[in-house]
N, C-alpha and C positions, 0 to 999 in steps of 0.2 A: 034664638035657638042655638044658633053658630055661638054664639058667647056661652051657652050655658056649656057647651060641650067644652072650652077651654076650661071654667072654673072646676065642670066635674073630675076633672084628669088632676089635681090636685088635693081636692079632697079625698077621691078614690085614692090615690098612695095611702092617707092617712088612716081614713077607713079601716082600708086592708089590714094594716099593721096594727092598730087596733083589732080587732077581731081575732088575726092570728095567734096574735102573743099576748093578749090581754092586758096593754097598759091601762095605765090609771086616766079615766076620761078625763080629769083637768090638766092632768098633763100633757096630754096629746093637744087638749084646746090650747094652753099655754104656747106650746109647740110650734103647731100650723101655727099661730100668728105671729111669730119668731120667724118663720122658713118666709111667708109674706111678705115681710118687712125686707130679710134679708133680698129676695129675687124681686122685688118692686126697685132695691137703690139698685144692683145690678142691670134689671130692666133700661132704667133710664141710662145708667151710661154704654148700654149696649147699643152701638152706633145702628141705626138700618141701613141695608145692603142701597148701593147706589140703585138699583133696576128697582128696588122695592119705595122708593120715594114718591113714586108719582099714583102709586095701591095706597088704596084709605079702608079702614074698617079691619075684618078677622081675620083677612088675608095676609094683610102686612104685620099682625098680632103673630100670627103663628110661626114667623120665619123670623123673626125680632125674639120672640121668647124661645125660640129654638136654643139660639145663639145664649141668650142670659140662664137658661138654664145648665145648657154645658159648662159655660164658665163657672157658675156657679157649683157645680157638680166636681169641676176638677178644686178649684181654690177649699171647699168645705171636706171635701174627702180625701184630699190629699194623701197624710198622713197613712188612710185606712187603705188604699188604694196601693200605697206600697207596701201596708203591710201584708195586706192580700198575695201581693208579685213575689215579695223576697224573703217572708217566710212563710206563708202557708204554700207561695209556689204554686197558684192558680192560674191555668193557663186562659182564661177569661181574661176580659179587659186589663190588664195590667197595668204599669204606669206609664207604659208609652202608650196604648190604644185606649184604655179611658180618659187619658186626661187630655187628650187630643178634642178641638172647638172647633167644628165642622163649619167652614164658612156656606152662608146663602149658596144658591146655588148649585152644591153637590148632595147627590143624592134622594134625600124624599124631598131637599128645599126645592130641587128641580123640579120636582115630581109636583109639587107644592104650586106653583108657579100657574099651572093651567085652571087650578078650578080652589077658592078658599074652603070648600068642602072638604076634598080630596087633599087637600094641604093637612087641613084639621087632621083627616084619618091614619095618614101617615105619620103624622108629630103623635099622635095617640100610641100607635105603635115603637115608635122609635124613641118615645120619653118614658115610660112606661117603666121599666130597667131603673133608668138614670131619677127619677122621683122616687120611686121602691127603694134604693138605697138612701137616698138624702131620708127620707121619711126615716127610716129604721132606725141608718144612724145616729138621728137627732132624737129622734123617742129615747134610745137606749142612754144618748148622753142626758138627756133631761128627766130621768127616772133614777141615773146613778150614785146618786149621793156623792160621798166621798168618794165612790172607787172612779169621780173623772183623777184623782191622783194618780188611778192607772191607766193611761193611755195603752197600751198596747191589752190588757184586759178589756178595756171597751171596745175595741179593734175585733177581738178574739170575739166577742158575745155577737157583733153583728157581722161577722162571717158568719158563723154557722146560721144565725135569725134568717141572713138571707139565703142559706140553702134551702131554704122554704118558699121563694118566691113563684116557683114557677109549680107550686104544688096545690094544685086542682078544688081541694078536698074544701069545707068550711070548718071545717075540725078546729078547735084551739089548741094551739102548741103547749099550752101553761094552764090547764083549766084551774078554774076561778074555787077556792074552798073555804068559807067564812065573807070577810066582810073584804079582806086582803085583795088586792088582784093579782092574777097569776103569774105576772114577770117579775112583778114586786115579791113577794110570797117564797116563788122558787129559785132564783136567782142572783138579783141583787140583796136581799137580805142574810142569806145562809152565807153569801161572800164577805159583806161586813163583817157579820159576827163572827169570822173565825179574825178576822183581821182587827178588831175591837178586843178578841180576847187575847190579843196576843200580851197588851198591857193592863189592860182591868179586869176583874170579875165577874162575876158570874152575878154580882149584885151591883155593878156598877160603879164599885171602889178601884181606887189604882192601886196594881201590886205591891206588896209590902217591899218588894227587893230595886223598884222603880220609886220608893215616896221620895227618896234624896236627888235622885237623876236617874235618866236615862240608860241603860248598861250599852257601851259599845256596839256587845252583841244581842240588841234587840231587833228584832226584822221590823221591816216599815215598809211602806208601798213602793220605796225602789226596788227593793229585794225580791219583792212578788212579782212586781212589775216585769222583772227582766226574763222572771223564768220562760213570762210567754212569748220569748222570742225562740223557744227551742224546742221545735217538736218534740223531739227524745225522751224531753222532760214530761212533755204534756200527756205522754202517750202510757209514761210509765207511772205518773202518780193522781193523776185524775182519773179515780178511781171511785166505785160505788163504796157503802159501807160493808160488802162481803167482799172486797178487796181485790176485785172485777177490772181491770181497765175498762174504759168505756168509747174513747175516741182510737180510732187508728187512723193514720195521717198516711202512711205508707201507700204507694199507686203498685198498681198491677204491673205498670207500664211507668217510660216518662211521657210525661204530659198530660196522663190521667188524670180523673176528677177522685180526691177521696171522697169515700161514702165517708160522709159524717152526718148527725141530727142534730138540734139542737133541742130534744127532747132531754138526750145525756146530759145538759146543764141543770136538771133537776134533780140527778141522781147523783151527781159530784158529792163526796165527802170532803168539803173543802176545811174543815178542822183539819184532817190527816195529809188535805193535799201543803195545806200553808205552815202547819204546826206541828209533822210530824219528823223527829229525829233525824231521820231518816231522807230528807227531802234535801236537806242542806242545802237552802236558802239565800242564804246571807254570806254575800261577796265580796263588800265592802266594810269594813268595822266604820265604828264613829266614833274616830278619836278627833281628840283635838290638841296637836304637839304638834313638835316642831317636824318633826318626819310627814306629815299626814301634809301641815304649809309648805313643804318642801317638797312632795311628791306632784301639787298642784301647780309648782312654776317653778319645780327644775331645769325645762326645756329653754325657759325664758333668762334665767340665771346662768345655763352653759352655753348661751350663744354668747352674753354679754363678755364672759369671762374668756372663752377664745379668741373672739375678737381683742378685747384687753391684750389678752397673751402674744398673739400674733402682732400687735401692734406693737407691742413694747420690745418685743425681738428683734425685730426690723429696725427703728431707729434708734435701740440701746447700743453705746460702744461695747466693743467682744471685748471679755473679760479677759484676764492673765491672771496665771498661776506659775508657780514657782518649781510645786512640786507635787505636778501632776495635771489630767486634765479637769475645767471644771464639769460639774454636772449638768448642766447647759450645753458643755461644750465652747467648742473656741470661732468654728467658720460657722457662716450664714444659717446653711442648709440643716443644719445639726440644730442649732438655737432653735429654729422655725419646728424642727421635728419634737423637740421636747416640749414643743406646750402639746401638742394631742396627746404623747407617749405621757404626761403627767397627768392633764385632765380627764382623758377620757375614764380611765379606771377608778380616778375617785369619784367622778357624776356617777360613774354606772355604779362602784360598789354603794352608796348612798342612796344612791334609789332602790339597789334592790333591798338594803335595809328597810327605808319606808314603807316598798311597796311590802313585806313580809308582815310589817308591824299593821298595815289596814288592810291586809286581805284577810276577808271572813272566811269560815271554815267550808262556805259553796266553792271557793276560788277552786278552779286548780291551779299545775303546776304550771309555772311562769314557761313560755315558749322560747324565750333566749336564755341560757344559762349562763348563769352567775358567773363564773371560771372565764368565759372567753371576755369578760369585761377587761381581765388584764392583756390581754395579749398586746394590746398595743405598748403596753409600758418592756412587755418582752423585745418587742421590734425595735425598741430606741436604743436597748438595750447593745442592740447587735451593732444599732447604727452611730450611738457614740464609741462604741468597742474599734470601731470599720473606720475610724476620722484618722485620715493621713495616707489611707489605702486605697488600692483602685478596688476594692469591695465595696467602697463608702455609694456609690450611684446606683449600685443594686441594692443593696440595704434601705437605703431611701428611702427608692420603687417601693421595695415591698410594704414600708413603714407607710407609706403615704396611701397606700391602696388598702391597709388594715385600718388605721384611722381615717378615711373615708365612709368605710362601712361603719364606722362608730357614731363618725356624727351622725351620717345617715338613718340611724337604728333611734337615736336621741333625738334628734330632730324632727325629721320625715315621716317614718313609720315606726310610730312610737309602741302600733299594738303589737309587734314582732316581741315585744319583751314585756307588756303590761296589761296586752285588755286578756280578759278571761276567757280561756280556750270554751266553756263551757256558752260564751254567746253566738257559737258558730252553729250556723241552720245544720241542723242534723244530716240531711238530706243536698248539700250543698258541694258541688266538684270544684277540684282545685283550677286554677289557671291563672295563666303568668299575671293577665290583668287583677287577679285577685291582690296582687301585691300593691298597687295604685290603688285602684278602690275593695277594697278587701267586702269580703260577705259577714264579716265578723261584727261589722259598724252599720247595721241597716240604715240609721238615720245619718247621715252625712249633715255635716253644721253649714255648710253650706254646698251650693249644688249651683257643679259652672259648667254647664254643658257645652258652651263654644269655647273657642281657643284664645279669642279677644279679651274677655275677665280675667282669664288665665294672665293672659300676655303681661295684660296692665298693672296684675296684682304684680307679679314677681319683679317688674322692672318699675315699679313704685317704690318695693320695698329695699329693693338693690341699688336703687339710685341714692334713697334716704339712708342708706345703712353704709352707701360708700363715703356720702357726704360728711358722714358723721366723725365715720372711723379716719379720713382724712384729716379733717379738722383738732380731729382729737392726737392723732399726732406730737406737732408740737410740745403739749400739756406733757405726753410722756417723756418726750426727749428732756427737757426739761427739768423733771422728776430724776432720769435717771446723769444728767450731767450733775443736779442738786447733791445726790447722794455720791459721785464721783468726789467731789469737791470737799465734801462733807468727810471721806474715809471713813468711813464706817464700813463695818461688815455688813457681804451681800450674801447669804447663808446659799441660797441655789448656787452662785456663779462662782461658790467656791470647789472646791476640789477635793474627793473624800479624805484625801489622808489631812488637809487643813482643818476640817469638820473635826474629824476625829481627835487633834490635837487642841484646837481651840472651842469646841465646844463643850457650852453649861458652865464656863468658864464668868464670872463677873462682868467684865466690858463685853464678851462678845452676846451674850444673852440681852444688855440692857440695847447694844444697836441692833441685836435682831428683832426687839420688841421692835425698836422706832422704825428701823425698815418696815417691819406689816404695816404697823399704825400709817405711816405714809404712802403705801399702796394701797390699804383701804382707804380711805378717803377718796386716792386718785381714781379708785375703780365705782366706789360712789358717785361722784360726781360724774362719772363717763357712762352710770348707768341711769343717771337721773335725767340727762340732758336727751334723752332718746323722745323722749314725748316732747320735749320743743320740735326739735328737729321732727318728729311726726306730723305734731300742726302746722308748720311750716311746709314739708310736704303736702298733707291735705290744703293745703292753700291755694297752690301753685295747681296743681292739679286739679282742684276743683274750680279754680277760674278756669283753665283750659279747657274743664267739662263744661262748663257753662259759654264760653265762647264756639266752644263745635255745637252746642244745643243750636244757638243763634247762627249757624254757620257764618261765625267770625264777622258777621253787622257788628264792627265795632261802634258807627257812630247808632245805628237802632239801639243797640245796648246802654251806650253810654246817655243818650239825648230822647230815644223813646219813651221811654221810662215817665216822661214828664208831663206827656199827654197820654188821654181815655178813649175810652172809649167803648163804655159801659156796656151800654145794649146790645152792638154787635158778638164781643167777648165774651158773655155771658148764654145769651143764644146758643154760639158755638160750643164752647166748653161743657154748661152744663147741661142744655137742652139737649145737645146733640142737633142740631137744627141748620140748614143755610141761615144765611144774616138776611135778615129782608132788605128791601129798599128803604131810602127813605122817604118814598111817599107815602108806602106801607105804614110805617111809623108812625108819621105825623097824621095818617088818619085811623090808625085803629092802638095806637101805644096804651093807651089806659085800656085797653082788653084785654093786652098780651100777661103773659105770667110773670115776666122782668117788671112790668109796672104793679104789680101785688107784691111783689119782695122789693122793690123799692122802697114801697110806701111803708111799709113795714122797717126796713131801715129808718127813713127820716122820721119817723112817729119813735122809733125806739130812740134817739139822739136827741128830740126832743125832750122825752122826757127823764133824758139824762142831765136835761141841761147841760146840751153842746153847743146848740143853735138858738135862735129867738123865733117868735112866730115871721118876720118878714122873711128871714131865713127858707122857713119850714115851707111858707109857699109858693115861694120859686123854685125849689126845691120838687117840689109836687104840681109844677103846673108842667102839664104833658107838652106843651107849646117849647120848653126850655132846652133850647138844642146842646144847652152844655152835656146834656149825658146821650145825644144822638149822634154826635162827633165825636172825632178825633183832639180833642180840645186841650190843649193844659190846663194841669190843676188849676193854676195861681187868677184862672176865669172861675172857678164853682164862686159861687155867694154866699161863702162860707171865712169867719174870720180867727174861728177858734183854731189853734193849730194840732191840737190833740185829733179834733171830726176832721180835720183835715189828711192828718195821716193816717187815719180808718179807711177816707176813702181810697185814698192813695194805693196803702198793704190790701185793700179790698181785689183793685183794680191789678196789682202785681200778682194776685194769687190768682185772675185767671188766667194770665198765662203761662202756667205752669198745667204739670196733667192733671185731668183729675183724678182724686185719691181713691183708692179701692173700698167697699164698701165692708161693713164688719161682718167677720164671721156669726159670731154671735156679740146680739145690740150687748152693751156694757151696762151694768148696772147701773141705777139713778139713785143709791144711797152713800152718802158721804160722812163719814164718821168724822167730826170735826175736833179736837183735846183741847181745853184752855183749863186754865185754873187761875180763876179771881181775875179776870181782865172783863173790861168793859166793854160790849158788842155793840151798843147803841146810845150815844149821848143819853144825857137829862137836862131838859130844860134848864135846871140848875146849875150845870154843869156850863154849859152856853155860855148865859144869862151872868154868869158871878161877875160882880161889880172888880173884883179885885185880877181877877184873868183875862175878862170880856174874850172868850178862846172865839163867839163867833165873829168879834172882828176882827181877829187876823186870820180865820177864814176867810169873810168878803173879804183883805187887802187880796191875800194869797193868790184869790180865784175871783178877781173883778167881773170877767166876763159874766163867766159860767154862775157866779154869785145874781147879776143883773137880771140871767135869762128865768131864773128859778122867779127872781120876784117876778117878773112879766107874768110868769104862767100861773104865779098865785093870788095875782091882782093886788101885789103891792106896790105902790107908787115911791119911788126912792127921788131924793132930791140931790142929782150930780154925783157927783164924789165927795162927800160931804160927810165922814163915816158916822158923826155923832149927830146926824140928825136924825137917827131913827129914833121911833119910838117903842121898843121892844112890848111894852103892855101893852099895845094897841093889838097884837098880833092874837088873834083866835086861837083857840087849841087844836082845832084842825091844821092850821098854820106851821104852827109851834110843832107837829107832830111831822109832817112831813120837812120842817128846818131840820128840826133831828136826825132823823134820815139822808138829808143831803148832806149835814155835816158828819155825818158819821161814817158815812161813804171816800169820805176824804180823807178822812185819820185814824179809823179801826182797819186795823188789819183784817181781821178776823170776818166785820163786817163785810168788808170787799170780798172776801174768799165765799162765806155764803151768798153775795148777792153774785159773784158769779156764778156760781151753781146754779142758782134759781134759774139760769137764762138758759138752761135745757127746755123748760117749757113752753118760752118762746120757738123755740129752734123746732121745734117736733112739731110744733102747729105751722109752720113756718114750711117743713118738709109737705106736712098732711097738705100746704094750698097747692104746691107745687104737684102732686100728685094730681091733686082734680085741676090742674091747669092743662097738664098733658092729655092729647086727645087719645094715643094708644091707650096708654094706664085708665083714661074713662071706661074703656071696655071690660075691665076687669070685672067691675061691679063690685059688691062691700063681700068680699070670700069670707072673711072674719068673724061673720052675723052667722 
């Protein structure tokens, strides 16, 4: 009775949501056995609380699935969860209070603790919420066709779905009109179709003005996509067909809840809200030039090149002019000042060309203006003017604190001059921190909430970047003693009335060529070498990480490694379980769940032909302490070295954590291309007197050759290769030889027979489920 009440608390979310909004019944079926799958792997690596070890049955179920269901609720919702917080700006669970995983213990788990009843009734209550959304959201994603291209639209449809959770009525939100169902009907379909007709007809042809290509300014699901980050937007073109607003977002108060329904999602004119003129869309163009490549890794190209610059200042000899000063300048401070007063003005005026050239007519107007790109070439101006004077230390200052701000703008906070003023939440205050993590970037590319990643990231990258720019060095000094030596003209390091005299001029044009052509290269090279020096740093670092994993056991590290120690490991990691004893072992090991995915191992390497049957039964006798101990490899009774290193990376991979489980399971259909290639021998093909290809397989693969015949009951005589007698062999024979040779030498073959090994793997999961005594309890929900 205590069990049925757990499984009803799950199917009731689904239920509900069904009923409400009237999804399509196989997809809600499809569904639930998705959300199943997913909260059963969670389940199992949801460790139980130490005081709940020694509780058997519903009691220890309820406080165990408390926990996998929270984490599951934050990892799946994630995404929807901030979109909630930071732009609808609900003061409900946000992203700090939903996605928080309430250890055993506090709160109903206390409460939980005195009676498995009363545990139940309280998890009823307090899950209830947290399944209501998992539920919703996964219906709405598994109902939406194409628009999951819109994530923040899927975000948007189960906000409002679930402004209906706590609403009493049995009313349908979507009722049902033909054969259609009502989410389907009024929602997801009116949405394609306006986004469908954006490029085809009304008969399902593609536009006349699209049969050649795509036009830059065609809108696509980025374009839709982004609008539903901005209330403003939402509020003023989601509209009925009498041209109605329908949502208002705006609170009475802050912290208010908006009134909204999600009834308004049936009254949407979404033709007029995605297709009308008037709506301006499209923020981004889709070009494909050289501005558009140049806009994506400007940031990457002006660090290279400052560095470059700054490098080549520093250890270039100071130029001399005759008659006048160079452009460069002549002392230190001046040289080092002309690479920002140069660079920064031509990065920025080039970006704001590109960024002009791909912004779509939704852009607005860019937040840094064009005009202050130059000032820094204004400051150097002052400060080569200032060389030789006691003005030249304030000039500097000022040069160096205006090119500061520039790299900073290019570098750092790039959206100061490029992301679209039009993504900022409508409803959103400023503040200082906005400048670090601005409200303009809802989604952050990544998210470092302590100061420790932080720390590691920046003196990772500043120790690989000092390492570099040191080394690289020399290479310039170099270069520019090559071109001293050379006399050749240095077109910067000369001096404008030289310029003006000697240039366009015959010889000085052909050494200005060879000067660039010689700095490029050198700045080629000094930008290519960054990715060694990268895995070099990841190297070093990540041995360091891996030695603090081990708290620095250097010899565990180094000499563990070489013994097992199967069962215990295993146990731990994946059961979540204490290690038993080994008396325990040795008298219940063929009951436990380690000994069903064992056997299931050495049965799968058998009949890979990796082992032989003397192999296979020592292997599988419970009595064989090789997998009950701490053992080295080089004891298993095993000689093949391929099963040898399976066990081995087997044994390595538990002690690493284990892997988080899938959001949603991944599809099982694999599209495989070939053209004219052969996936599986032919007897003929073998057999040809003029190839004989399967005996330099058996030479190849002697063993693994030896163990196939054992297991087909053919008798080989030594090493003897022409004594077999190929017609003796049966077609059944003959058909699985194929097979083992074609394993060997088709590609193509190997790529489908791995695949196929899902099937194992999934029956492989399903024993491990009915091995665990919790997950017994669940009963088949899925029936």
């Amino acid at each position: 009775e205590q069990g049925e009440e757990v499984r009803e608390e799950f199917v009731d979310a689904f239920i509900w949501a069904q009923k409400k909004f009237d999804f399509q019944p196989d997809s809600v079926k499809s569904t639930f056995r998705n959300f199943l799958s997913m909260l059963r792997a969670q389940y199992i690596l949801t460790r139980p609380h130490e005081q709940d070890q020694a509780n058997r049955g519903i009691e220890r179920l309820s406080r165990r699935l408390c926990k996998a269901v929270r984490a599951m609720h934050k990892k799946v919702l994630e995404g929807f969860l901030k979109y909630k917080a930071e732009v609808m700006m609900d003061p409900d669970r946000g992203v700090n209070e939903g996605c928080q995983v309430t250890e055993p213990g506090e709160g109903v788990m206390e409460a939980g603790r005195t009676s498995g009843v009363q545990g139940l009734h309280e998890l009823k209550e307090e899950l209830k919420e947290l399944l209501r959304e998992l539920s919703v959201y996964l219906l709405v994603w598994g109902e939406a066709s194409n628009i999951v291209f819109m994530p923040e639209v899927i975000c948007f449809i189960t906000y409002l779905l679930l402004q209906h959770q706590n609403d009493r009525s049995d009313a349908c939100i979507f009722p049902r009109e033909g054969r259609s169902c009502g989410f389907l009907r009024n929602v997801i379909r009116p949405i394609y179709n306006a986004v469908f007709h954006e490029t085809y007809t009304g008969g399902g042809q593609l536009r006349e003005e699209y049969t050649a290509h795509l036009s830059p300014d065609c809108r696509n699901y980025d374009d839709w996509n982004e609008r539903f980050l901005d209330l403003k937007w939402l509020e003023n073109n989601l509209k009925n067909s009498d041209d109605v607003p329908i949502f208002k977002f705006r609170r009475a108060r802050p912290g208010a809840r908006a009134e909204v329904s999600a009834r308004g999602l049936a009254e949407v004119d979404w033709f007029k809200a995605f297709l009308g003129d008037e709506t301006q869309v499209k923020t981004h163009r889709e070009v494909h030039c050289l501005s558009a490549l140049f806009g994506s890794i400007h940031r990457v190209v002006f660090l290279h090149a400052l560095s470059y610059g700054l490098t080549l200042q520093l250890v270039a000899v100071p130029p001399g002019a005759n008659d006048g000063k160079p452009m460069t300048g002549s002392v230190s401070i001046v040289r080092i000042a002309s690479v920002g007063g140069m660079l920064i003005p031509l990065f920025g005026t080039m970006w704001t060309v590109a960024s002009a050239k791909t912004a779509g007519h939704g852009h607005s107007a860019q937040g840094f203006p064009w005009v202050l790109w130059w000032l820094p070439l204004l400051t150097y101006v002052f400060v080569l003017w200032s060389e030789g004077s006691s003005m030249l230390s304030l000039t500097f200052l000022i040069h160096v604190i205006v090119c500061a701000a520039g790299v900073a703008v290019i570098l750092i906070f790039p959206w100061l001059y490029s992301w679209p003023a039009t993504h900022v939440p409508s409803y959103s205050r400023f503040s200082v921190s906005s400048l670090f993590m601005p409200d303009t970037k809802p989604w952050k590319l990544t998210q470092l909430e302590r100061w420790e990643p932080i720390f590691l990231r920046w003196t990772f990258w500043i120790l690989v970047w000092g390492v570099k720019v040191w080394l690289s060095a020399p290479m310039l000094r170099s270069l520019d003693r090559l071109l001293i030596d050379l006399s050749i003209a240095r077109p910067l390091q000369e001096s404008p009335a030289t310029l003006l005299r000697v240039s366009f001029t015959t010889s000085w044009d052909e050494e200005a060529l060879q000067v660039i052509m010689l700095h490029s290269v050198s700045f080629l090279i000094f930008a290519a070498d960054t990715l060694m020096w990268f895995g070099i740093g990841c190297s070093i670092f990540g041995s360091l990480a891996a030695l603090w994993q081990r708290r620095f056991a250097l010899r565990t590290w180094a000499f563990g490694r070489t013994r097992v120690n199967l069962v215990g490991m295993f146990t731990r990691k994946v059961l979540g379980q204490e290690q038993p004893s080994e008396q325990d072992l040795l008298e219940r090991l063929g009951q436990t769940v380690f000994w069903r995915f064992w056997e299931q191992i050495v049965h799968h390497l058998r009949q890979e032909d990796k082992i032989d049957n003397e192999q296979t039964s020592s292997l599988l006798r419970p009595t064989n302490n090789v997998i009950l101990h701490n053992n080295p490899f080089h004891k298993f009774p095993v000689t093949n070295k391929e099963t040898l290193w399976r066990i081995r990376a087997f044994a390595e991979g538990l002690t690493l954590e284990m892997p988080e489980p899938f959001r949603v399971l991944p599809g099982l259909t694999v599209l495989i291309p070939h053209y004219g290639e052969t996936i599986m021998h032919s007897k003929k093909e073998l057999a040809d007197p003029k190839s004989m290809l399967i005996d330099f397989l058996r030479y190849q693969h002697k063993d693994e050759y030896a163990y196939f015949c054992e297991r087909m009951g053919v008798v080989t005589e030594g090493t003897n290769w022409g004594s077999i007698e190929w017609d003796h062999f049966h077609e059944w024979q003959w058909q699985d030889l194929r097979k083992w040779a074609s394993k060997r030498t088709q590609t193509i073959y190997q790529t489908i027979h791995g695949f196929m090994k899902s099937r194992p793997a999934l029956k492989m999961y399903r024993t491990m489920l009915e091995g665990d005594e919790d997950v017994r309890l669940w009963g088949d929900m899925s029936e």
